[in-house]
C-alpha positions in Angstrom: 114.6 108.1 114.4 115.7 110.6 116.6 114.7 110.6 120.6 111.7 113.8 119.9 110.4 112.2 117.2 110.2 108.5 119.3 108.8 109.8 122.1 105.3 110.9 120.0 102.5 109.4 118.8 101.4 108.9 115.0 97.9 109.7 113.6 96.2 107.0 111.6 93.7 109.1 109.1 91.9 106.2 108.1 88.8 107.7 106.5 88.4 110.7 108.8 87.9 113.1 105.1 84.8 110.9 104.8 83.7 111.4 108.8 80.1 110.1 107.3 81.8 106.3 106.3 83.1 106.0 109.6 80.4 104.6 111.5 79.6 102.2 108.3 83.1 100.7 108.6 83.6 100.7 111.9 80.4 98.2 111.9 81.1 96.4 109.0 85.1 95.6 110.1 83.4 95.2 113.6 81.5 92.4 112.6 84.1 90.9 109.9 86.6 90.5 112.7 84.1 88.6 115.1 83.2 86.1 112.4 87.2 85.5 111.3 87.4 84.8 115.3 84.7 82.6 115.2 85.8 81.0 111.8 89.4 80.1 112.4 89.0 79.2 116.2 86.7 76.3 115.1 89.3 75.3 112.4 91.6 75.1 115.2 89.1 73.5 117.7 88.1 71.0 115.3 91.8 70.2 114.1 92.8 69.8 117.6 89.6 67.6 118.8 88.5 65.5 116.2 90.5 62.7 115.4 90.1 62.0 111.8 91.6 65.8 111.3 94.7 64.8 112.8 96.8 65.2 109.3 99.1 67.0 107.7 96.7 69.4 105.7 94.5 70.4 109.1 98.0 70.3 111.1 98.8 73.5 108.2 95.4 74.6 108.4 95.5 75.4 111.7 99.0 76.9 112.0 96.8 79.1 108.9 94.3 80.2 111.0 95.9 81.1 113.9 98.1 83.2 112.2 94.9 85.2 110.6 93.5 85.4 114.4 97.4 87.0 114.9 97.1 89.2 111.9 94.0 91.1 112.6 94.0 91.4 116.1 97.3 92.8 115.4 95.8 95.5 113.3 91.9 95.7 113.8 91.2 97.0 117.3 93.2 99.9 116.9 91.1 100.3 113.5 87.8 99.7 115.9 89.1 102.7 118.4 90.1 105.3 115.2 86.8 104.6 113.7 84.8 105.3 117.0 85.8 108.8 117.6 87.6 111.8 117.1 91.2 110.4 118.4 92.9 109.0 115.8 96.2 108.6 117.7 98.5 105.3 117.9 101.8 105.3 119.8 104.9 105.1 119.0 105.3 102.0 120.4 102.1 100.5 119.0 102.9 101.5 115.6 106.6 99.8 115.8 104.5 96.8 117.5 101.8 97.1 114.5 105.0 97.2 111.9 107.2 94.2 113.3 104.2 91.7 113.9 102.5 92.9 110.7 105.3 92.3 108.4 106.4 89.1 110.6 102.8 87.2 109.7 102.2 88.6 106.1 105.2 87.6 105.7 105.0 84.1 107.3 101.5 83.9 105.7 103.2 83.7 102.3 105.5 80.4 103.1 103.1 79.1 104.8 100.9 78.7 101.3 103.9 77.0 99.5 104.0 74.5 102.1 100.2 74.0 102.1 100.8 73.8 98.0 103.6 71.0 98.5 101.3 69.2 100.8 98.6 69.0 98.2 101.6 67.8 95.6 102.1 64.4 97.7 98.8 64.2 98.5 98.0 63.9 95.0 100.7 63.3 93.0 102.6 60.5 95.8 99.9 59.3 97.4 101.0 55.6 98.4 104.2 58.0 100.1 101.7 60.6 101.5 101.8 59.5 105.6 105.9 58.5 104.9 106.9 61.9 103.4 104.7 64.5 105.3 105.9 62.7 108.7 104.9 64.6 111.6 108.7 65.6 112.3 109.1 67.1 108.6 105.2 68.9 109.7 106.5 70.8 112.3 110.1 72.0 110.9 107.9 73.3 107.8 105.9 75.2 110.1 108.8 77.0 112.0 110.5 78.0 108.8 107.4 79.6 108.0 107.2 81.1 111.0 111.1 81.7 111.4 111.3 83.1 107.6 108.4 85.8 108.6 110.1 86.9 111.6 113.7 87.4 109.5 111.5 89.3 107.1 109.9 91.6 109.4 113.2 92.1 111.8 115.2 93.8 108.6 111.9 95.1 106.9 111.0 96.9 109.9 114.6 97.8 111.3 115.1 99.6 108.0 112.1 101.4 107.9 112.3 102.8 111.2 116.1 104.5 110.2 114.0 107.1 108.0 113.6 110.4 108.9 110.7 111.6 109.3 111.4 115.2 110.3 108.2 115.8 112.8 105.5 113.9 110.1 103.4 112.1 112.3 100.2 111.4 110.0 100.2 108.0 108.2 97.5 108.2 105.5 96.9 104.5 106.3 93.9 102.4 108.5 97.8 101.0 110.2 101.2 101.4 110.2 102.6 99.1 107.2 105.7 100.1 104.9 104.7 101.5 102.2 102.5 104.2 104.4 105.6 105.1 106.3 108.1 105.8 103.5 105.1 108.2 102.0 105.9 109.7 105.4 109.5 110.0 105.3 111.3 113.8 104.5 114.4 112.2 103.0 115.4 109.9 100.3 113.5 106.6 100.4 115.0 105.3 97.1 117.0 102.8 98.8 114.1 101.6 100.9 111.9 101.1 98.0 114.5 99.2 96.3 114.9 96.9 99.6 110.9 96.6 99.7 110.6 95.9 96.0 113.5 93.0 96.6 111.9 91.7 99.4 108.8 91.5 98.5 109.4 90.2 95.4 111.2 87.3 97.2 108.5 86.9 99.2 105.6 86.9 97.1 106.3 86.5 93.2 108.9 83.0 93.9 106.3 81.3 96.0 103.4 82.2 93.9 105.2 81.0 90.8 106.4 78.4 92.7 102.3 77.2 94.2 101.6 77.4 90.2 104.2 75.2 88.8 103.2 72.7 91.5 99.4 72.9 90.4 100.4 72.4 87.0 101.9 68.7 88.0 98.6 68.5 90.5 96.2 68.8 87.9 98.1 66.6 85.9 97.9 64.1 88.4 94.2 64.8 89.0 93.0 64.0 85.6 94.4 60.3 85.8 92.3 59.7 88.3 89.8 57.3 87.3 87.2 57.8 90.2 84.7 60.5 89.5 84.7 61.1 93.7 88.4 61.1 94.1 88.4 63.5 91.1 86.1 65.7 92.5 87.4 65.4 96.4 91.0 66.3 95.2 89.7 69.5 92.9 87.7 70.8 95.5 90.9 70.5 98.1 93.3 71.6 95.9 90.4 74.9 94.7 90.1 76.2 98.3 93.7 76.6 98.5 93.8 77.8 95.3 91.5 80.8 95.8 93.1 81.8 99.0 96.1 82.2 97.6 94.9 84.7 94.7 93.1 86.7 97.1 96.3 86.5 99.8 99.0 87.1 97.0 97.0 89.4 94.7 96.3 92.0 96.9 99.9 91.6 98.9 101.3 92.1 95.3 99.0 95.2 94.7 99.8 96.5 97.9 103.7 96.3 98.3 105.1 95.9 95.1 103.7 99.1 92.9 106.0 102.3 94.1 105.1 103.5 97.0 105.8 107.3 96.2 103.7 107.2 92.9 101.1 104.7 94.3 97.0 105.8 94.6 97.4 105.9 98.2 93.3 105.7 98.2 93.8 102.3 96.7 96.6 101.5 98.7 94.7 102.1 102.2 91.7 100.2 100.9 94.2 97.3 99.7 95.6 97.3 103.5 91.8 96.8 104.7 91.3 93.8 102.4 94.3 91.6 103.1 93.7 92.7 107.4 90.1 92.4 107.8 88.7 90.4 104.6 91.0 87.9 103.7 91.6 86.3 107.3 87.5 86.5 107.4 86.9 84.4 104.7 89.7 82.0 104.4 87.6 79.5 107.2 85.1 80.1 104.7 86.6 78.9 101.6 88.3 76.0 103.6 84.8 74.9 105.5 82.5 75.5 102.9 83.0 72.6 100.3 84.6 70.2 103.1 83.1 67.6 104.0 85.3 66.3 106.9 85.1 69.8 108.7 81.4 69.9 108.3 81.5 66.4 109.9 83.8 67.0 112.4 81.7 70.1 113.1 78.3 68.0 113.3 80.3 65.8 115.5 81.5 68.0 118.0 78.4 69.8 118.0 76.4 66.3 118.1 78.5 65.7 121.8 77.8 68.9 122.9 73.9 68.5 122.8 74.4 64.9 124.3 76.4 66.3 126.6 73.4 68.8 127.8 
């Protein structure tokens, strides 16, 4: 991008040709945000303090929800401040900042899944190997190759995006600056970069999608030969909260980044942005707390010490 163009800000439209809606989102992604902070900091509270979470599948958890407290406050502040009034202004720096670290935890988000998946494979399918195989060394170097992979993603991602010209366009019909809103915005041939996202993000979503899948397929395998009724149900209902956050994370990431961005509703590709920024991070705690009973116990625990405390 050439120095002019660098030195100015972008406009994020957001809704603004629905001025009415604002308010309504602005309270309703408002209050979203504030529960996924208060969701996925007691995920990492409770992993952190309670003993009996100190495993491999809360260690993963954790590294889960602080990336979704990463992701939207990467994104949903500024979405707070273009809702609120009439400036709908980022700048240039904050949208490069929005596009590296954007791309660098979506990106890490969808490794991060396949490693939760394998976890849930020796869980169930080598359990007598579980504590021998998911060591904590092996725990951690998973984790930084998720977080390592994201950030390779987002440094070439990014870096190639930001060679487009964009000829004076400064008005992202977007709630943020992501990739596919800042091709639409480019003046010259964008062919290559849509093949580049379309590689990428085929790399990064359809192989560890198909490869969570193929792993469930030997997990539920495994699950039906167990002959207790409770460790039945205890590994289903493990195995179904990961399960449903990865359709919601990988449907709408697949919806978002692999249909072409020229030809794309960009309607639907704005409101597809909102969901996998504000909603997904939001209910993911959710999923993971609501039909678990060790982080409703660990949460009755820490709360039980608390009133003692008093």
């Amino acid at each position: 991008m050439d120095s002019n163009s660098s030195s100015r800000s972008f406009i994020l439209m957001g809704i603004s040709d629905h001025p009415r809606l604002e308010m309504v989102f602005f309270v309703v992604i408002l209050f979203s945000y504030l529960l996924t902070l208060v969701g996925n900091s007691t995920i990492i509270l409770l992993s952190r303090l309670d003993a009996r979470l100190h495993t491999p599948m809360y260690f993963f958890l954790s590294n889960l929800s602080s990336l979704d407290l990463a992701f939207t406050t990467s994104s949903v502040p500024q979405m707070l401040k273009n809702l609120w009034g009439p400036d709908k202004t980022i700048s240039y720096g904050g949208c490069v900042t929005q596009l590296y670290v954007f791309l660098w935890l979506g990106a890490t988000e969808c490794i991060l899944l396949v490693v939760m998946a394998f976890d849930r494979y020796v869980a169930v399918c080598r359990p007598l190997h579980y504590m021998t195989v998911m060591n904590p060394r092996l725990c951690w170097v998973l984790a930084a190759i998720s977080w390592l992979g994201g950030l390779g993603n987002s440094l070439i991602q990014s870096t190639f995006t930001l060679q487009l010209p964009f000829c004076g366009h400064r008005t992202v019909d977007n709630f943020l600056c992501e990739v596919p809103a800042m091709i639409k915005l480019a003046c010259g041939d964008t062919s290559l970069n849509e093949a580049v996202l379309n590689g990428v993000c085929t790399f990064f979503t359809v192989v560890p999608l198909s490869t969570i899948l193929i792993s469930y397929c030997f997990i539920a395998q495994a699950v039906m030969k167990i002959r207790s009724v409770e460790g039945r149900r205890k590994a289903f209902n493990t195995c179904l909260s990961h399960l449903v956050v990865v359709f919601l994370f990988y449907g709408s990431a697949i919806y978002g980044y692999l249909l072409p961005a020229k030809s794309s509703n960009q309607d639907q590709g704005k409101f597809i942005s909102l969901f996998y920024s504000v909603v997904t991070p939001m209910v993911n705690p959710l999923i993971y707390t609501l039909r678990n009973k060790e982080v409703k116990g660990a949460l009755g625990r820490l709360l039980g010490k608390g009133r003692e405390a008093r």
